[in-house]
PyMOL Python script that loads the backbone (N, CA, C, O; Angstrom):
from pymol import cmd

cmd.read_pdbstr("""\
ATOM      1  N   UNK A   1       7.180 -65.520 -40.469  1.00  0.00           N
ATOM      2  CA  UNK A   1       6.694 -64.184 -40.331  1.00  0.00           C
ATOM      3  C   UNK A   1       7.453 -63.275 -41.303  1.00  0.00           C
ATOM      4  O   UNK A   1       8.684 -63.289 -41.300  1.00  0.00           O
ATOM      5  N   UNK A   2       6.796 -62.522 -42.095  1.00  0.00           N
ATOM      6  CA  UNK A   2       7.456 -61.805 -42.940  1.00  0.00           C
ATOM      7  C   UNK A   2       7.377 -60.026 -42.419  1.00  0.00           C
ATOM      8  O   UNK A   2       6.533 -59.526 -41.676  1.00  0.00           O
ATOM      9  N   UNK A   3       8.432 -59.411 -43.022  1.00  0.00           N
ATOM     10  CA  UNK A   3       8.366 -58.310 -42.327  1.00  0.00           C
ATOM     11  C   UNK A   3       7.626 -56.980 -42.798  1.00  0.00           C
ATOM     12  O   UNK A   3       8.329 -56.511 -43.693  1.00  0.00           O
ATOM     13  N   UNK A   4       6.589 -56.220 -42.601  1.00  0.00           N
ATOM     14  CA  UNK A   4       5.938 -55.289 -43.918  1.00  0.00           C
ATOM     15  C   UNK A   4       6.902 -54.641 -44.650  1.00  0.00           C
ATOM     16  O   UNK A   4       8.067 -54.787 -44.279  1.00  0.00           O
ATOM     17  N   UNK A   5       6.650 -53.894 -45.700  1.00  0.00           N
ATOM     18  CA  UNK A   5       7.393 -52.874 -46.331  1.00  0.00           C
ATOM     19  C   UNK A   5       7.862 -51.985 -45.646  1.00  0.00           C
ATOM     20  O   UNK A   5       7.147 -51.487 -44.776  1.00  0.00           O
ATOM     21  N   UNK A   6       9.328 -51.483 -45.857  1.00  0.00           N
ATOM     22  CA  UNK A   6       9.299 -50.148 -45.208  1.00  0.00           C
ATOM     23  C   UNK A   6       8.901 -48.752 -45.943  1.00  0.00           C
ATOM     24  O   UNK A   6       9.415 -48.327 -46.978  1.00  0.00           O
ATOM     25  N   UNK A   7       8.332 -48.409 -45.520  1.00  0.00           N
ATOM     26  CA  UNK A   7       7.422 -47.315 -45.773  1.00  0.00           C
ATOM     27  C   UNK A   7       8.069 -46.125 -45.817  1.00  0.00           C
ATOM     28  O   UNK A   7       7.427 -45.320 -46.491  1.00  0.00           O
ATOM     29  N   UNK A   8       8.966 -45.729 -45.424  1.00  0.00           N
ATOM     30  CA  UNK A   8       9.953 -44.378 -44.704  1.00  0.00           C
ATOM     31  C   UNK A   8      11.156 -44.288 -45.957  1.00  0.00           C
ATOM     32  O   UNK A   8      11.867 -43.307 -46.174  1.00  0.00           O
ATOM     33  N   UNK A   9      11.171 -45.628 -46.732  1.00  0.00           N
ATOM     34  CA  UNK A   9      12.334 -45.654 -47.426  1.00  0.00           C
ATOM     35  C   UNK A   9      12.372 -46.137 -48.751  1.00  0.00           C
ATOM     36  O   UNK A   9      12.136 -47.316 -49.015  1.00  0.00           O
ATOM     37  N   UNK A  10      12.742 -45.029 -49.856  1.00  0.00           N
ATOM     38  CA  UNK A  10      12.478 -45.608 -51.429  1.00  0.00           C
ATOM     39  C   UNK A  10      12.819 -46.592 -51.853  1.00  0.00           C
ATOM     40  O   UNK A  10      13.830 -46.940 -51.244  1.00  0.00           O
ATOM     41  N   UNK A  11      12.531 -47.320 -52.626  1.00  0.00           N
ATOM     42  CA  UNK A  11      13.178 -48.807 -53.302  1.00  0.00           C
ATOM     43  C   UNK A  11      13.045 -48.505 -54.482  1.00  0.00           C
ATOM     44  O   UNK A  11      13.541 -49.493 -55.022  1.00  0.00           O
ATOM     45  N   UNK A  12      12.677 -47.737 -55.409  1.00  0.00           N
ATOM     46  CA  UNK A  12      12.998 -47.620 -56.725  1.00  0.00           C
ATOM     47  C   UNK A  12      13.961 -46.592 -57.078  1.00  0.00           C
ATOM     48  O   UNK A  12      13.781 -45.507 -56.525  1.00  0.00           O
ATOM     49  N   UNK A  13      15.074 -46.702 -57.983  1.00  0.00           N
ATOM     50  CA  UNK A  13      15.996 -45.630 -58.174  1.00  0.00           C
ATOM     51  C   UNK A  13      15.801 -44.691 -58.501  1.00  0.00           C
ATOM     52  O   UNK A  13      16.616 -43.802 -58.254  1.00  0.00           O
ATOM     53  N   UNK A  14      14.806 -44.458 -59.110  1.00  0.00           N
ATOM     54  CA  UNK A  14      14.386 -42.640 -59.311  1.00  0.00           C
ATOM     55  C   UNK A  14      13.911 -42.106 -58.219  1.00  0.00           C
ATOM     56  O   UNK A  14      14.264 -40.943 -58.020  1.00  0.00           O
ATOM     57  N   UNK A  15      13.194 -42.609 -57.419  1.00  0.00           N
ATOM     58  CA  UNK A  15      12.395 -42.430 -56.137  1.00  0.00           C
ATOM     59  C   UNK A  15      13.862 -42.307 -54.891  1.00  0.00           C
ATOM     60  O   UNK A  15      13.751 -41.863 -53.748  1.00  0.00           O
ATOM     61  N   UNK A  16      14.968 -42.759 -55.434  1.00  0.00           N
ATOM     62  CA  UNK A  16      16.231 -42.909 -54.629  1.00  0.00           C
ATOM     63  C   UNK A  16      16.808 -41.450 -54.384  1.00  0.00           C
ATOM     64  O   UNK A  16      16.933 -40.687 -53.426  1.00  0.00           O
ATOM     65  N   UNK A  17      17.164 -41.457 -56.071  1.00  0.00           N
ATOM     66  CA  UNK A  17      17.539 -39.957 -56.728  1.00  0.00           C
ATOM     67  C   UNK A  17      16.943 -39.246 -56.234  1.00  0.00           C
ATOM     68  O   UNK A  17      17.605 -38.306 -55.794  1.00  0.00           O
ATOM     69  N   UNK A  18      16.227 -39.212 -56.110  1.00  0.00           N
ATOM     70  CA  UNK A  18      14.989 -37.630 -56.080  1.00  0.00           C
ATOM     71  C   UNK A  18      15.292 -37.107 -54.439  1.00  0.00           C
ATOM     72  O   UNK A  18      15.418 -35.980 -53.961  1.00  0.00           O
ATOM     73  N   UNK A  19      15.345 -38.588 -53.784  1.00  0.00           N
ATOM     74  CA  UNK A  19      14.986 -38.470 -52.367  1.00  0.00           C
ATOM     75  C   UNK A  19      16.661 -37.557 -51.876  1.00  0.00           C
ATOM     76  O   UNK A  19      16.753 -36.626 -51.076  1.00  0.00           O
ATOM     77  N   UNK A  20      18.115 -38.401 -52.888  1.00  0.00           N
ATOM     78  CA  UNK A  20      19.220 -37.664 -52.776  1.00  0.00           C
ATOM     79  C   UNK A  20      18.874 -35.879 -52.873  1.00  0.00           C
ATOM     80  O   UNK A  20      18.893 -34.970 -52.044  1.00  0.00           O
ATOM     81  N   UNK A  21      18.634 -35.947 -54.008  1.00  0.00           N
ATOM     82  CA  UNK A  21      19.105 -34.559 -54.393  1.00  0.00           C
ATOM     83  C   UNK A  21      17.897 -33.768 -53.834  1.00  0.00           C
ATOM     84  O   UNK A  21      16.813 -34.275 -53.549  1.00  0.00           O
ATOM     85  N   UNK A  22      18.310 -32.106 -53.678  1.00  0.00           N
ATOM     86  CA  UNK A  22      16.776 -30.975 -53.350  1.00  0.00           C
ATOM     87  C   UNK A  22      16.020 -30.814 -54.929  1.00  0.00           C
ATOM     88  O   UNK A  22      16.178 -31.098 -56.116  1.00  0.00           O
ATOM     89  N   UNK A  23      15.454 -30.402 -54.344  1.00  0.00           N
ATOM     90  CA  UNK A  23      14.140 -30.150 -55.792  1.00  0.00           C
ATOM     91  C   UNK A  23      15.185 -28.823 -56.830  1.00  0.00           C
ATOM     92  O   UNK A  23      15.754 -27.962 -56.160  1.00  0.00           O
ATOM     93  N   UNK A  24      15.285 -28.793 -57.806  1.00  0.00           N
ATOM     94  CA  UNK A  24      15.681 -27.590 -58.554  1.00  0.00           C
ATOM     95  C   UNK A  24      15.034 -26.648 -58.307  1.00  0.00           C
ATOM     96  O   UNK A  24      13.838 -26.564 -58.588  1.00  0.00           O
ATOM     97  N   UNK A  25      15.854 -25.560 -57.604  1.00  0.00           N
ATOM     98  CA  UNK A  25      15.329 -23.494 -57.741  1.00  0.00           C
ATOM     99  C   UNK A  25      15.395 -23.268 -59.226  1.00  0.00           C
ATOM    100  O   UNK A  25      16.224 -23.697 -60.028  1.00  0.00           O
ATOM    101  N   UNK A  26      14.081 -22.309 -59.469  1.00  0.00           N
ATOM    102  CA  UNK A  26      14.299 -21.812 -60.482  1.00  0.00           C
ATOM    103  C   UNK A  26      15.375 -20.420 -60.237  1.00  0.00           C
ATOM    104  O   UNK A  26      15.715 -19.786 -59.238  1.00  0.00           O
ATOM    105  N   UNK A  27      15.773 -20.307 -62.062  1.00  0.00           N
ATOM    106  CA  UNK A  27      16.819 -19.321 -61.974  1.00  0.00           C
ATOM    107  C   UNK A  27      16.711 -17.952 -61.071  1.00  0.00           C
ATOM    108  O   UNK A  27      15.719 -17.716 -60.382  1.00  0.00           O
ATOM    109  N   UNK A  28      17.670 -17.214 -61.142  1.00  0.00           N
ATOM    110  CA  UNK A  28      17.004 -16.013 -60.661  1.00  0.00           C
ATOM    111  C   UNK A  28      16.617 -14.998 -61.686  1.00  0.00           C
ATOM    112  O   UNK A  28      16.912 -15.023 -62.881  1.00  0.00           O
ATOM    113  N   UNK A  29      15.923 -14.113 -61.055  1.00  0.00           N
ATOM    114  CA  UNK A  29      15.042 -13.134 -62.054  1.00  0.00           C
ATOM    115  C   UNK A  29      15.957 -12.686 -63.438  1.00  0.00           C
ATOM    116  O   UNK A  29      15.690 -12.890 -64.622  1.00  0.00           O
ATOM    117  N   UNK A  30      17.113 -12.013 -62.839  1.00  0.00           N
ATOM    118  CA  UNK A  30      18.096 -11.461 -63.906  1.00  0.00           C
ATOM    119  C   UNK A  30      19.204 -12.016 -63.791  1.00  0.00           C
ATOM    120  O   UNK A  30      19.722 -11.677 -62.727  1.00  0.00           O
ATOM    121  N   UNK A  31      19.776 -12.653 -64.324  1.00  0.00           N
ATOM    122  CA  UNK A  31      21.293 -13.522 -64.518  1.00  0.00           C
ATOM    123  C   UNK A  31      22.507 -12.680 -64.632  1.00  0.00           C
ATOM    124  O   UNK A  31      22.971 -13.071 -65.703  1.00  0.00           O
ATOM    125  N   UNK A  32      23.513 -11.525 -64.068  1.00  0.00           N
ATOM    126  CA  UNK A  32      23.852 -11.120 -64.742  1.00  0.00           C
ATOM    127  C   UNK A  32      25.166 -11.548 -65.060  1.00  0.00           C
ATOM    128  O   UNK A  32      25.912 -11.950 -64.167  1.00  0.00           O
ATOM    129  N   UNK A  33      25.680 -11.480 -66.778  1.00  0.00           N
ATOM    130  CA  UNK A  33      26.514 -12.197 -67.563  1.00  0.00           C
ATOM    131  C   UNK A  33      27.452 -10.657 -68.152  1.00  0.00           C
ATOM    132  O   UNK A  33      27.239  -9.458 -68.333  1.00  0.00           O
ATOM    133  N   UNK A  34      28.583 -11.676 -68.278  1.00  0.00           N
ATOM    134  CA  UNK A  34      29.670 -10.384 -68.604  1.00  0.00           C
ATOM    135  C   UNK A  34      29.245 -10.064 -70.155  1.00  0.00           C
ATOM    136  O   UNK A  34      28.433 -10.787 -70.732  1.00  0.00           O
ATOM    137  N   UNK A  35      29.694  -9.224 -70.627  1.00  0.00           N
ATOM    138  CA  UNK A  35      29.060  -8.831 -72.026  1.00  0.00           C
ATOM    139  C   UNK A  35      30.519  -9.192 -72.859  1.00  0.00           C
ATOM    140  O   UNK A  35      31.668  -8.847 -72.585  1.00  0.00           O
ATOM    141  N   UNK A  36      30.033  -9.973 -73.911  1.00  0.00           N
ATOM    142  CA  UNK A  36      31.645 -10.431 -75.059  1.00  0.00           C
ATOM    143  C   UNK A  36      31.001  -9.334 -76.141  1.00  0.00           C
ATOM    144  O   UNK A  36      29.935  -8.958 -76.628  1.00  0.00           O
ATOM    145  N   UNK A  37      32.440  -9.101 -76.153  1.00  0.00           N
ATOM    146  CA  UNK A  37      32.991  -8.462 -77.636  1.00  0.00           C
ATOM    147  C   UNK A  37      33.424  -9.416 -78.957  1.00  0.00           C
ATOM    148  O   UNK A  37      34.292 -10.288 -78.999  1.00  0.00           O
ATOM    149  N   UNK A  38      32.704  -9.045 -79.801  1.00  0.00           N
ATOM    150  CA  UNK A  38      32.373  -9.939 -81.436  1.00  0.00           C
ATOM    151  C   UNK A  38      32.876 -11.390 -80.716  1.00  0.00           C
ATOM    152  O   UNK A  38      34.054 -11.485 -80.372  1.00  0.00           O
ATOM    153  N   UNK A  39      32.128 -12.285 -80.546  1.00  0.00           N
ATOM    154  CA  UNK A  39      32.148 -13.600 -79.540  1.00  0.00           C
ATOM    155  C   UNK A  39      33.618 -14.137 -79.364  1.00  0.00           C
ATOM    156  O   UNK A  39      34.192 -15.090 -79.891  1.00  0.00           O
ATOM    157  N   UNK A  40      34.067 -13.120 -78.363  1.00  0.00           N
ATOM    158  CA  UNK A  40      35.522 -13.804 -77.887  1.00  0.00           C
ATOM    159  C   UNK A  40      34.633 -14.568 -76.677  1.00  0.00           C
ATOM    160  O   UNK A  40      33.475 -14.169 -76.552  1.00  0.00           O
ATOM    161  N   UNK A  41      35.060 -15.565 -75.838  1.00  0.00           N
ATOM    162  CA  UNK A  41      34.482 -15.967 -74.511  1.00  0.00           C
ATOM    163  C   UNK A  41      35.026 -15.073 -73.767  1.00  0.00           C
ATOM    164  O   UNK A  41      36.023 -14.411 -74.056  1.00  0.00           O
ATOM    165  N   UNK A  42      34.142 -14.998 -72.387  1.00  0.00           N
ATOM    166  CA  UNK A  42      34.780 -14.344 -71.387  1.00  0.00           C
ATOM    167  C   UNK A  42      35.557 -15.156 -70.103  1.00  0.00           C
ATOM    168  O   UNK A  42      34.974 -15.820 -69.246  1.00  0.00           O
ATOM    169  N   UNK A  43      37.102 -14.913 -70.201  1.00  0.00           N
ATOM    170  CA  UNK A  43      37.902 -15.735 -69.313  1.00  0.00           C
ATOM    171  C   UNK A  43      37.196 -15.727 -67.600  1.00  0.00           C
ATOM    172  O   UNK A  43      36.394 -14.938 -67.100  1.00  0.00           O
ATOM    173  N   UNK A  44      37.827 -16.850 -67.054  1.00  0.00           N
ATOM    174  CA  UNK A  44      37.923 -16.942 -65.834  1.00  0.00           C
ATOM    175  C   UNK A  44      38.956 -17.099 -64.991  1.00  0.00           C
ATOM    176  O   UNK A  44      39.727 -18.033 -65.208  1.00  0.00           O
ATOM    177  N   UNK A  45      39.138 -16.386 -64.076  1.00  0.00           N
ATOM    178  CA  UNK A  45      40.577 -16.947 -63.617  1.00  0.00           C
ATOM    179  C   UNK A  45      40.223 -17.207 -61.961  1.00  0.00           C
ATOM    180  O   UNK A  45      39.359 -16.787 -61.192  1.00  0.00           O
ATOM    181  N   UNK A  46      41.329 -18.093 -61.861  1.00  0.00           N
ATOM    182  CA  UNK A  46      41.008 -18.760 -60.619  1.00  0.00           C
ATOM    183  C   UNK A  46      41.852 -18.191 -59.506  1.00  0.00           C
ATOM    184  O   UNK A  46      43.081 -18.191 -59.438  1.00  0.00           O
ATOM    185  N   UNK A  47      40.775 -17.594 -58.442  1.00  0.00           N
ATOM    186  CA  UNK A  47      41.243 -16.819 -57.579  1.00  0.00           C
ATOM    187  C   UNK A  47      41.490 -17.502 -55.780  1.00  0.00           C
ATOM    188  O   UNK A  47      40.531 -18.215 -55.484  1.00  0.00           O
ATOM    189  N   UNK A  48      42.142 -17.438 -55.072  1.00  0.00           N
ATOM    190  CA  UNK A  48      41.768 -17.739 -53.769  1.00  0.00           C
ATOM    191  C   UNK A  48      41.806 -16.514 -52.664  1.00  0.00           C
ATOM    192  O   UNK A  48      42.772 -15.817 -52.355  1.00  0.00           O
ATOM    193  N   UNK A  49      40.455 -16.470 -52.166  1.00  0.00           N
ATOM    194  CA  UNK A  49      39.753 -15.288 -51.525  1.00  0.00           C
ATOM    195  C   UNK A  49      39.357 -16.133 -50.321  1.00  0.00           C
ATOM    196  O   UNK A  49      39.201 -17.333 -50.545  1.00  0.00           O
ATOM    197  N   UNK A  50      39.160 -15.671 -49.018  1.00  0.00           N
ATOM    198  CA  UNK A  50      38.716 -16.106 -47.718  1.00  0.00           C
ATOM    199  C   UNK A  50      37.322 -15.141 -47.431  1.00  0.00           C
ATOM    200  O   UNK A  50      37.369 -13.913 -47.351  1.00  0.00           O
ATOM    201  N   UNK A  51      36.184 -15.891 -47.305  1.00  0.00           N
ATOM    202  CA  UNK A  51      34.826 -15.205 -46.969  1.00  0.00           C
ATOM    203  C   UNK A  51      34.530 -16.327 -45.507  1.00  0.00           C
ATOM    204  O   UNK A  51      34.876 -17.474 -45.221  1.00  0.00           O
ATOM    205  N   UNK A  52      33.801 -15.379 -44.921  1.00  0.00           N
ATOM    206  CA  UNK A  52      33.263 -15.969 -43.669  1.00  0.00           C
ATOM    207  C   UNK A  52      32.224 -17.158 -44.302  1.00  0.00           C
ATOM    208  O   UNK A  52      31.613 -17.106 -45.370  1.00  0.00           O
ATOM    209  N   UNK A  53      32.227 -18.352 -43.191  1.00  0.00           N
ATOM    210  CA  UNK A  53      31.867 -19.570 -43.564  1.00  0.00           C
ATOM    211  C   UNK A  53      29.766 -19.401 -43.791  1.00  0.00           C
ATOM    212  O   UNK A  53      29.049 -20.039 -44.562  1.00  0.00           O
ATOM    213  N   UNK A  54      29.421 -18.456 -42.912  1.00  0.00           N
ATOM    214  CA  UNK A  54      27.697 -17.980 -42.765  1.00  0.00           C
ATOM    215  C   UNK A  54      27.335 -18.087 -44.859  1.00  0.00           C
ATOM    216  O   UNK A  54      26.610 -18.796 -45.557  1.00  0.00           O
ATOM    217  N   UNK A  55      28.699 -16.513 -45.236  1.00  0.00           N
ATOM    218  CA  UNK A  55      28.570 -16.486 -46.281  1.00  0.00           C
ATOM    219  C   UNK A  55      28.540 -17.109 -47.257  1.00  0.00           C
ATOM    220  O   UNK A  55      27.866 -16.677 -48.192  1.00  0.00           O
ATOM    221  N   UNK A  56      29.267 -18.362 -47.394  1.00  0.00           N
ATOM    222  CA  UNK A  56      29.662 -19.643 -48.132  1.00  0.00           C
ATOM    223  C   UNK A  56      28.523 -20.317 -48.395  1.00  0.00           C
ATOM    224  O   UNK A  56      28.156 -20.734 -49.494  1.00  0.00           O
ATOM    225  N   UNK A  57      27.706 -20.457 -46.842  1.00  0.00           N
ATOM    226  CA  UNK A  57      27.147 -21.854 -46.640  1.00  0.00           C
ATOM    227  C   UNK A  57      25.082 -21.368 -47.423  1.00  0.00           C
ATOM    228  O   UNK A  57      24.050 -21.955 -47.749  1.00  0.00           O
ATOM    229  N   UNK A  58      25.728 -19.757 -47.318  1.00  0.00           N
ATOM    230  CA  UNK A  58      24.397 -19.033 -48.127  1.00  0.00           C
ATOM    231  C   UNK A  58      24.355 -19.527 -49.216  1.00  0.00           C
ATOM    232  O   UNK A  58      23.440 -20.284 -49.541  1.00  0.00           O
ATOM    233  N   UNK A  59      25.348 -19.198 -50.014  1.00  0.00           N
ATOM    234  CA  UNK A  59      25.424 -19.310 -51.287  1.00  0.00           C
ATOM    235  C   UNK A  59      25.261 -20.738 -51.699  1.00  0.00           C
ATOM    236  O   UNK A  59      24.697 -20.810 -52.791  1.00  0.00           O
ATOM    237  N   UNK A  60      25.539 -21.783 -51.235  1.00  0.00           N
ATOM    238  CA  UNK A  60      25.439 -23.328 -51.560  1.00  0.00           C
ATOM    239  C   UNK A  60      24.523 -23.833 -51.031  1.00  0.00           C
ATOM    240  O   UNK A  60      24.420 -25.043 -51.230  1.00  0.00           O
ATOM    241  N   UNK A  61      23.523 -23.203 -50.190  1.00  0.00           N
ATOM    242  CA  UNK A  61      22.298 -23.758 -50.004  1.00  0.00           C
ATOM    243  C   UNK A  61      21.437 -24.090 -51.234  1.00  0.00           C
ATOM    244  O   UNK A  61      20.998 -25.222 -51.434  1.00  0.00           O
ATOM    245  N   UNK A  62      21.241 -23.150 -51.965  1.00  0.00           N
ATOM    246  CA  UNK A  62      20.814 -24.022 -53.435  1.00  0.00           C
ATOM    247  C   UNK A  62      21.520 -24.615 -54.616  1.00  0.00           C
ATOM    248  O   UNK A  62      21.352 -24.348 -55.805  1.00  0.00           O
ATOM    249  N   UNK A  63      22.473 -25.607 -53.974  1.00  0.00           N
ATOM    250  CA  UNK A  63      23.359 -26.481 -54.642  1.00  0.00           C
ATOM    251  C   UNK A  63      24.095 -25.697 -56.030  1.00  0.00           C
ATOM    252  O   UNK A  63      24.124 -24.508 -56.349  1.00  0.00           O
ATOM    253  N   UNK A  64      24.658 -26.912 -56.675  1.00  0.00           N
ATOM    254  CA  UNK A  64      25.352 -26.595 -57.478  1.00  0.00           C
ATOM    255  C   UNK A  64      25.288 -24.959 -58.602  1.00  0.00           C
ATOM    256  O   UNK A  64      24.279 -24.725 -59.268  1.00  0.00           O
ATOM    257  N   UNK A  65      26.180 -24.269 -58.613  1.00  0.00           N
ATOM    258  CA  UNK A  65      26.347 -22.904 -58.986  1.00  0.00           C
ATOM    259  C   UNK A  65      26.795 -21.696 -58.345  1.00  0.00           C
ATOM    260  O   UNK A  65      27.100 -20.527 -58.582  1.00  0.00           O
ATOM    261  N   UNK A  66      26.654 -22.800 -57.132  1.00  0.00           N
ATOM    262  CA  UNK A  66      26.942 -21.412 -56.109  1.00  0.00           C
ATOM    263  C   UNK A  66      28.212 -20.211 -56.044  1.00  0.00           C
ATOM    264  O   UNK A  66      28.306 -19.202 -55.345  1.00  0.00           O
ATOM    265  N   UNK A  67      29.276 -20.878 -57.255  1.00  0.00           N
ATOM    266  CA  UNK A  67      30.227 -19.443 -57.624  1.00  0.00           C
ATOM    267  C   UNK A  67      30.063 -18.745 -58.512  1.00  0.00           C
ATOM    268  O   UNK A  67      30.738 -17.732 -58.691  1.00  0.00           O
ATOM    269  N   UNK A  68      29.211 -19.095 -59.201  1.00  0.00           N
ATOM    270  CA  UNK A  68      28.904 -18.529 -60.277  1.00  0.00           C
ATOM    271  C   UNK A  68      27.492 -17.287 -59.608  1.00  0.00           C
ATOM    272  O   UNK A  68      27.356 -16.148 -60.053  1.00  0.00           O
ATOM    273  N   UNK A  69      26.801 -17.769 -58.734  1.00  0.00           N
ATOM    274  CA  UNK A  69      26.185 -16.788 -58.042  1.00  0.00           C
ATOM    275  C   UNK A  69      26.087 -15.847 -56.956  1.00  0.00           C
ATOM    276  O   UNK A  69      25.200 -15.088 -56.563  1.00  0.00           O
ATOM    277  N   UNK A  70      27.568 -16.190 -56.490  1.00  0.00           N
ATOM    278  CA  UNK A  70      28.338 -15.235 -56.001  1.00  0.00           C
ATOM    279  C   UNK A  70      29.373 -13.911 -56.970  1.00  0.00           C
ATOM    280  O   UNK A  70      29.715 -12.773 -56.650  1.00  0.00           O
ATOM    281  N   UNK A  71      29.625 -14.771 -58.284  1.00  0.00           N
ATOM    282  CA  UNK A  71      30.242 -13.838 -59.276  1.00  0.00           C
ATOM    283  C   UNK A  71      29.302 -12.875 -60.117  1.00  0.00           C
ATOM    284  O   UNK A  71      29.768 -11.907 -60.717  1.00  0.00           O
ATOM    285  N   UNK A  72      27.362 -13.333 -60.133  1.00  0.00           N
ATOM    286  CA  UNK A  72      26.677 -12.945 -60.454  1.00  0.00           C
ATOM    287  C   UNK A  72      26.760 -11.358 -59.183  1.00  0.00           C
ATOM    288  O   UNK A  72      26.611 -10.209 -59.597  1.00  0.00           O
ATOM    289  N   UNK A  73      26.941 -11.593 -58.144  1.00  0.00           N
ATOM    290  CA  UNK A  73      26.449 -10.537 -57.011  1.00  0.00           C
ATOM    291  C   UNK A  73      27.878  -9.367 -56.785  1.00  0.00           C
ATOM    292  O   UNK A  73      27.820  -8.162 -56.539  1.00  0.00           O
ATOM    293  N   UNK A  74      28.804 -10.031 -56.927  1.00  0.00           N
ATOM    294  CA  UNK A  74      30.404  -9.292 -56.866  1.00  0.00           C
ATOM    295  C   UNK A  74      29.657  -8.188 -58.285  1.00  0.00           C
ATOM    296  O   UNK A  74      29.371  -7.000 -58.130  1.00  0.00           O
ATOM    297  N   UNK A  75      29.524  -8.770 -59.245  1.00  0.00           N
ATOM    298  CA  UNK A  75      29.304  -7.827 -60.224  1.00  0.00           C
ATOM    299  C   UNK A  75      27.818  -7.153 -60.459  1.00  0.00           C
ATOM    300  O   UNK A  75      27.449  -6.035 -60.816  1.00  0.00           O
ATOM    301  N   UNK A  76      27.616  -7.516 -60.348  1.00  0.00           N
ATOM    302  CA  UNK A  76      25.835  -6.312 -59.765  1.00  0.00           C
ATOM    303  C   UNK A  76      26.595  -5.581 -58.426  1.00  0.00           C
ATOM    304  O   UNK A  76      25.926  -4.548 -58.417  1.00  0.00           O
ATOM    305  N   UNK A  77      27.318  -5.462 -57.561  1.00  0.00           N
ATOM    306  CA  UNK A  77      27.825  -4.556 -56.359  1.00  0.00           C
ATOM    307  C   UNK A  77      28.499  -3.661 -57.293  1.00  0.00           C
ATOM    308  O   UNK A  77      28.293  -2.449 -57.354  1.00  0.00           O
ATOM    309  N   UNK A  78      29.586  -4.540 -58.258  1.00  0.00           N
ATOM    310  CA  UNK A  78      30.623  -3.080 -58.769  1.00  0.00           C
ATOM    311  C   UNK A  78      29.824  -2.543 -60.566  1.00  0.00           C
ATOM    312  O   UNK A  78      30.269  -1.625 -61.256  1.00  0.00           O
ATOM    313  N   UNK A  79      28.809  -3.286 -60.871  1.00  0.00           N
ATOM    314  CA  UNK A  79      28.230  -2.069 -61.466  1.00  0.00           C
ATOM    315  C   UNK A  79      28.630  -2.512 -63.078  1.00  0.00           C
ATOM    316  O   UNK A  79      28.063  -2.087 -64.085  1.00  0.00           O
ATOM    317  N   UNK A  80      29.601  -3.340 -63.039  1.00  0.00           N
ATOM    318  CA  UNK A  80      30.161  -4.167 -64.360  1.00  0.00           C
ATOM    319  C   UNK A  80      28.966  -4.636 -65.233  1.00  0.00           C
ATOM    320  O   UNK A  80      29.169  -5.272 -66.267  1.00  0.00           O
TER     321      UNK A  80
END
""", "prot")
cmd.dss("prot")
cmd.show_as("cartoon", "prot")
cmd.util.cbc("prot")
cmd.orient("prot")
C-alpha cells in the first residue's frame, strides 16, 4: 500500500521558500532619507532605547527593515 501525496506540504524548494518567507510589501509611499551634503554618507550610530514590545512587534510585522522604518517615522515626527 502506498501512501498518497501530501497535499498540505511543498516538496519543491522554491515552493519551500516561498511557503518560509511572507510575500514582499511594497515600499512605502515616501521613504524619508536624510539629505547628504556633496556625497559624504550619512552616519549611523548605534543606540540602545527601550519601546514597549506592541510597538516593536508593529514595526517587524513586515519583516526585514523594520529599523530603518522606525528611523523613517522618528524623523517625519521631528520634521528633519
Amino acid at each position: 500500500m502506498t501512501r498518497p501525496p501530501n497535499r498540505h506540504r511543498p516538496t519543491d524548494a522554491v515552493s519551500v521558500a516561498e511557503a518560509v518567507f511572507k510575500p514582499a510589501t511594497p515600499p512605502a509611499d515616501e521613504t524619508v532619507r536624510a539629505q547628504r551634503k556633496a556625497g559624504v554618507p550619512v552616519s549611523k550610530e548605534l543606540v540602545s532605547i527601550k519601546l514597549d514590545s506592541d510597538l516593536v512587534a508593529h514595526f517587524q510585522e513586515d519583516g526585514p527593515g523594520w529599523q530603518e522604518r522606525i528611523n523613517d517615522v522618528l524623523r517625519r515626527a521631528t520634521g528633519l
